[in-house]
C-alpha positions, 0 to 999 in steps of 0.5 A, a space after each residue: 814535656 813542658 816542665 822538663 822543658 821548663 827546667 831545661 831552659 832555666 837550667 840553661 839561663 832562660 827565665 831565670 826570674 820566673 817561678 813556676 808552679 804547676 798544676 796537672 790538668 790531665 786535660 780534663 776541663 774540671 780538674 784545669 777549673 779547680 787548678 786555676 782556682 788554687 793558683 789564684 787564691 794561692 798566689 795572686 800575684 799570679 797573671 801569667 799561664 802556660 796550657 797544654 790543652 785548648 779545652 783546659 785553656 777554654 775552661 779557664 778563661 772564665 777565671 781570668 782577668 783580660 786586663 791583667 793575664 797574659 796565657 801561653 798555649 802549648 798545644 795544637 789548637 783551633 781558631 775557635 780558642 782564640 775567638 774570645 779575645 783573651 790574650 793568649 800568645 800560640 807557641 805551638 800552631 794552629 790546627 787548621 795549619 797542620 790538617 791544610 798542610 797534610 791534606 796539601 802534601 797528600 793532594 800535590 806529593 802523593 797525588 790523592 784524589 780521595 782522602 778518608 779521615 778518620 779523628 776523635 769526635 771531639 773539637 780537636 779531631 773536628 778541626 782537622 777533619 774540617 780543614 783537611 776536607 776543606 783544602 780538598 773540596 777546594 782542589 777537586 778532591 773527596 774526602 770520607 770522614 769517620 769520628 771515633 772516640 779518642 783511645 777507642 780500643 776496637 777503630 775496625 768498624 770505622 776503617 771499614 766504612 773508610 775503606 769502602 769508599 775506596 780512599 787513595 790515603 787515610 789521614 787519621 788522629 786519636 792516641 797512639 794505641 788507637 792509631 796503632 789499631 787503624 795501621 793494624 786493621 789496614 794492613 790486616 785489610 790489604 790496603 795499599 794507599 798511602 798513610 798519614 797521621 797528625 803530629 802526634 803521631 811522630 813518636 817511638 811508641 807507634 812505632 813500637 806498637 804498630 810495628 811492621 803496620 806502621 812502615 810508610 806513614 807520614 807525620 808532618 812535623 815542624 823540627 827539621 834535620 837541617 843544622 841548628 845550633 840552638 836546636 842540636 843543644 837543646 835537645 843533647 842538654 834534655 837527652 842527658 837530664 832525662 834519658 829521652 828525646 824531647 816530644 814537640 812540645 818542648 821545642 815550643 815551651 822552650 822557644 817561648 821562654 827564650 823569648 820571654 826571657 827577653 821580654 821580661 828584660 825589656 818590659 819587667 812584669 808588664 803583661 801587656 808590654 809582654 804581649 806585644 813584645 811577642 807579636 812584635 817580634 819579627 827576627 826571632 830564631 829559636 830550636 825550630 828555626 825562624 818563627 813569628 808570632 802573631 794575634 788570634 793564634 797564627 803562627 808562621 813557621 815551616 812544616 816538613 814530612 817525616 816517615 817510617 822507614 825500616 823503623 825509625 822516622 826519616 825527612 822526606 825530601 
């Protein structure tokens, strides 16, 4: 997604002057070291990095220069990515947001008084189990939180332990064919609360492989159906070049370089005079609508709700 993205936005005229070279990390730490390496010795001219994953980008931190690197996250991340001090702008948003945004809309819209969770045992699904239990703590809510493996194949023990804790709704994270083992066994398990996944979720694929288990889940996600130009463009350019629709990620890889494309031309190949020009930036309307961004990973944009009705995800009002 973000190369297609990339191409996408060059093809359109953004970043014209840019030369990017890709290195697939597969989201492994080890192989996010060894490609940075190669891009270093290969190209030192090099200072600018665009990262899918916070634990690649935390991998290769080490191997930067603060001085003379700028990195660019495209991924969902946590505020501990940004506690290092390296300059890194968030395209996408921090997780915190994303959980508190879930858990608000679980606690004020469906009236959830008990919220079990069930995330990968890793530093992402942690962060969303922390702040969701956090926001509920803080409005008189219970949580009950159960860590799995990320693509753990067999999830029923961990749903087991969830629902005897008798949860009014069930917030869950892992890759699509786990989520689609929880949705299953809930179903197989006669639950009747309330379902919401994080934003990776929001896909064609669960849809397909969860099938009727997955009808009513919720998804908060930040593309919304109101009218957009720049966004209904975007995504009718991506759809013909690849034959598909663009996953979140585009929409943040692509806003970025709209407005890098416009920092270049005010700041050449200054890094700093980039970075700046980013946290500055206080008007910019890209796909997503309005965004600011800003220092140690906030990011303000709007959060919307999506479902699974009859099959397709739909905006709730």
């Amino acid at each position: 997604m973000i190369r297609d993205s990339i191409a996408v936005a060059q093809s359109e005229g953004y970043a014209g002057d840019f030369e990017f070279i890709y290195q697939d990390t597969k989201c492994n730490t080890k192989d996010a070291v060894s490609g940075t390496q190669s891009l270093k010795a290969l190209h030192p001219s090099m200072h600018m990095f665009i990262v899918g994953c916070d634990n690649d980008m935390k991998a290769m931190y080490p191997l930067l220069d603060a001085r003379d690197d700028l990195t660019f996250m495209a991924g969902l991340s946590g505020a501990d990515l940004y506690e290092s001090g390296f300059p890194t702008i968030n395209l996408a948003y921090r997780l915190e947001a994303e959980a508190t945004e879930a858990a608000k809309f679980a606690s004020e819209r469906l009236g959830v008084k008990t919220l079990g969770i069930i995330t990968d045992n890793g530093t992402f699904g942690g962060t969303l189990n922390d702040s969701a239990t956090e926001y509920f703590n803080g409005v008189g809510g219970r949580t009950i939180s159960e860590k799995i493996k990320y693509n753990e194949p067999s999830p029923e023990t961990s749903v087991l332990k969830i629902l005897a804790g008798k949860p009014d709704a069930v917030y869950m994270q892992n890759d699509i064919p786990a989520m689609s083992a929880i949705l299953k066994r809930l179903n197989q398990m006669g639950y009747k609360g309330d379902r919401i996944a994080y934003y990776g979720g929001r896909d064609q694929s669960l849809i397909d492989t969860a099938g009727k288990a997955g009808e009513g889940l919720y998804v908060p996600w930040v593309v919304s159906d109101i009218t957009n130009s720049t966004r209904q463009n975007f995504e009718a350019k991506f759809k013909e070049t690849y034959g598909k629709d663009p996953f979140v990620t585009a929409y943040f890889v692509y806003d970025g370089l709209m407005l890098l494309d416009e920092a270049e031309k005010s700041c050449g190949t200054d890094v700093r005079c980039i970075e700046k020009y980013f946290y500055d930036k206080d008007d910019f309307v890209g796909t997503l609508g309005k965004v600011r961004y800003q220092p140690s990973g906030e990011v303000e944009r709007d959060f919307y709700f999506q479902q699974i009705r009859d099959g397709k995800f739909v905006e709730v009002e």
